[in-house]
C-alpha positions, 0 to 999 in steps of 0.5 A: 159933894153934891154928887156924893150926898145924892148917891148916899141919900137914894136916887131922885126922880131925876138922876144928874149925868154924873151921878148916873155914871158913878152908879153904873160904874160903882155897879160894874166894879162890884159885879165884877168882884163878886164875879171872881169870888163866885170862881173860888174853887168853882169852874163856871162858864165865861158866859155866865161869868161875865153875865155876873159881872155884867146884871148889877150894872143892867139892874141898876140902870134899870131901876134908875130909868124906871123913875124910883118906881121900885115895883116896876124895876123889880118886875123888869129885873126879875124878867132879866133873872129868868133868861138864864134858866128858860133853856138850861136848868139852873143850880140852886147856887146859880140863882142864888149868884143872880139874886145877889147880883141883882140885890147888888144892881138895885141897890146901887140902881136906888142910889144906896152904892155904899149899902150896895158895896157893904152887901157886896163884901158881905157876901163875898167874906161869907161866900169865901168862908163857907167855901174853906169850911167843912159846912158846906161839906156836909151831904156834898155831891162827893159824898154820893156814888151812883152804882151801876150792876149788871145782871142775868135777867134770871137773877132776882135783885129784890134782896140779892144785894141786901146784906152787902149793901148793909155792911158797907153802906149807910144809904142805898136806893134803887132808882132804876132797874132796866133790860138790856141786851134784848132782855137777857140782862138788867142793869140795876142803878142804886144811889149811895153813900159809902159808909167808908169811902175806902172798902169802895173797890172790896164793895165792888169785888163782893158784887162781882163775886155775884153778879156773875163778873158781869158789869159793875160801875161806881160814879159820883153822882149827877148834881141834879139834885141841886137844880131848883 
């Protein structure tokens, strides 16, 4: 009960064994959980599962060797937070993911491990509910295509395309024009949405029927726009 009563109450300045050990574990056991929830319906890499599974059970231990000094732990935390995304930018998903696993990792650092497993199921009810959802579908990455034409560099593609792309698209921009083939060609780059994702392949047709049956590509677009 002692122990219980200490873990409930928020960490004292000087943390018995048994008490320190139910945190680290309590800490390990959510990250662990919120791991697995964060893999629904999503590939992510073993490294930055496990790093997952791993941070609330590090922040923990942190804060608690850090005496209660709550300023001083979150200094340190967020250092850990920064590691993951110093050479490979992050998605904003992914940050969220380590925040959450770092709010996890303090509060069961401060001795709060019920708040900490609340927060847990919390999040992860809310995660798995917006995942099977149509919000989240809303503007996804699926919905946009990026389109790639080639033409003859004699080919002015300021308004060539103008009337095609307003009957099957509701948005389109260029991102890119450029020479290929020693200048003799462009290759143009427009991101878009498909007013309907079925007259994709007639889209395409019509652009052929232009362009010369030069090249013409469609994709999903790159989750770039995703990255904070």
């Amino acid at each position: 009960m002692d122990i219980l009563n200490e873990l409930m109450s928020g960490a004292s300045e000087v943390m018995s064994i048994s008490a320190f050990i139910i945190s680290v574990i309590a800490a390990m056991g959510m990250g662990v959980l919120f791991s697995a929830v964060i893999q629904y319906k999503h590939t992510v890499s073993k490294s930055f599962a496990l790093t997952t599974a791993m941070l609330p059970a590090v922040v923990s231990v942190v804060i608690m060797m850090v005496n209660g000094s709550i300023g001083a732990g979150i200094a340190v935390a967020g250092t850990f937070s920064l590691v993951r995304f110093r050479s490979v930018p992050g998605t904003a998903r992914e940050i969220l993911i380590v925040f959450v696993a770092m709010a996890i990792g303090l509060a069961c650092g401060m001795g709060s491990v019920a708040y900490a497993l609340i927060f847990t199921m919390m999040v992860s009810v809310a995660i798995l509910l917006l995942e099977r959802s149509s919000v989240t579908e809303i503007g996804s990455k699926s919905s946009y295509k990026t389109i790639r034409i080639t033409i003859p560099e004699d080919l002015d593609y300021t308004d060539i395309f103008s009337d095609l792309f307003d009957d099957y698209l509701e948005t389109y921009e260029l991102k890119l024009a450029k020479s290929i083939n020693l200048g003799s060609m462009f290759r143009l780059t427009y991101d878009v949405v498909f007013k309907d994702a079925y007259e994709e392949k007639e889209f395409l047709d019509q652009v052929r029927m232009r362009n010369g049956n030069l090249e013409v590509s469609c994709s999903v677009k790159s989750s770039s726009n995703d990255e904070l």
